[in-house]
C-alpha positions in Angstrom: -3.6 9.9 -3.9 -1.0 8.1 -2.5 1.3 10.9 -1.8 -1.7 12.7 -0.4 -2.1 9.3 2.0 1.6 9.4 3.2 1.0 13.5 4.1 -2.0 12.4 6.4 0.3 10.1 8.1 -0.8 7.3 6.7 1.9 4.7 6.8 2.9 1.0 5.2 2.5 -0.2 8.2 -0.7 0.5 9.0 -2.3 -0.4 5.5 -0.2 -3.9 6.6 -2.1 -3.9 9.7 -4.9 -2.9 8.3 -5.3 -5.8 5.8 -4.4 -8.3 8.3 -6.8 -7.3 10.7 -9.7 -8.1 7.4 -8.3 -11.1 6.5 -9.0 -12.1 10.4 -12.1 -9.8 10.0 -13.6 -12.3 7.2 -13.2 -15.3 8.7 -15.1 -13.7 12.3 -17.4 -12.3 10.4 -18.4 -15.6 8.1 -18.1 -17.9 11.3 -20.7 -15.5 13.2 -22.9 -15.3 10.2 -22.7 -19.6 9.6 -23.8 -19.8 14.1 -26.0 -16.9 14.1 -28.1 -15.9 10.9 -30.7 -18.8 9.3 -29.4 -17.8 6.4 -27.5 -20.8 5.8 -23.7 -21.5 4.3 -23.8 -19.7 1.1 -24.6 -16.3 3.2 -22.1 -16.7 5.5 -20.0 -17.4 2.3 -21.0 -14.2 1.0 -19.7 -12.1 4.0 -15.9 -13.6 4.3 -15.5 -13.2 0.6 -17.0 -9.2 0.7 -14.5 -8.7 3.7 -12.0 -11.2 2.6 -11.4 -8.7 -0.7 -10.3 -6.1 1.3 -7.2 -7.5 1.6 -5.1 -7.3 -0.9 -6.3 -4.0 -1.4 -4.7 -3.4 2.0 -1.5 -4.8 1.1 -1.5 -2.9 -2.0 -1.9 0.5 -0.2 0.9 -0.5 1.8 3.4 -1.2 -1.1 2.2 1.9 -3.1 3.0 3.6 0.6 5.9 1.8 1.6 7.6 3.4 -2.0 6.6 6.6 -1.3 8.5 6.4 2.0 11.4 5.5 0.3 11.1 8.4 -2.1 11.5 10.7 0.1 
């Protein structure tokens, strides 16, 4: 899978990038929940932690990625 990734073009970088942009994504996403759903704290709560895993899953892309550009 990975190999097939790095074929596409996919690259460390971007799986850097892209768990970066979630970990900024979760916390956007659970302050606009907490101001603009009656849904109270816990929902709110529920959204940055559902984004918020994203992450390392991300960063763990990019390491698989970033050895299979060194592989080559």
């Amino acid at each position: 899978m990975i190999a097939k990734l790095s074929e596409l073009g996919v690259t460390s970088e971007m799986a850097y990038g892209a768990g970066t942009a979630s970990i900024g994504l979760a916390f956007l996403s659970w302050a606009l929940s907490k101001k603009k759903e009656d849904a109270g704290l816990d929902r709110a709560d529920r959204w940055g932690i559902f984004i918020g895993q994203w992450a390392p899953t991300f960063f763990a892309l990019g390491v698989a990625l970033r050895l299979e550009e060194g592989s080559k």
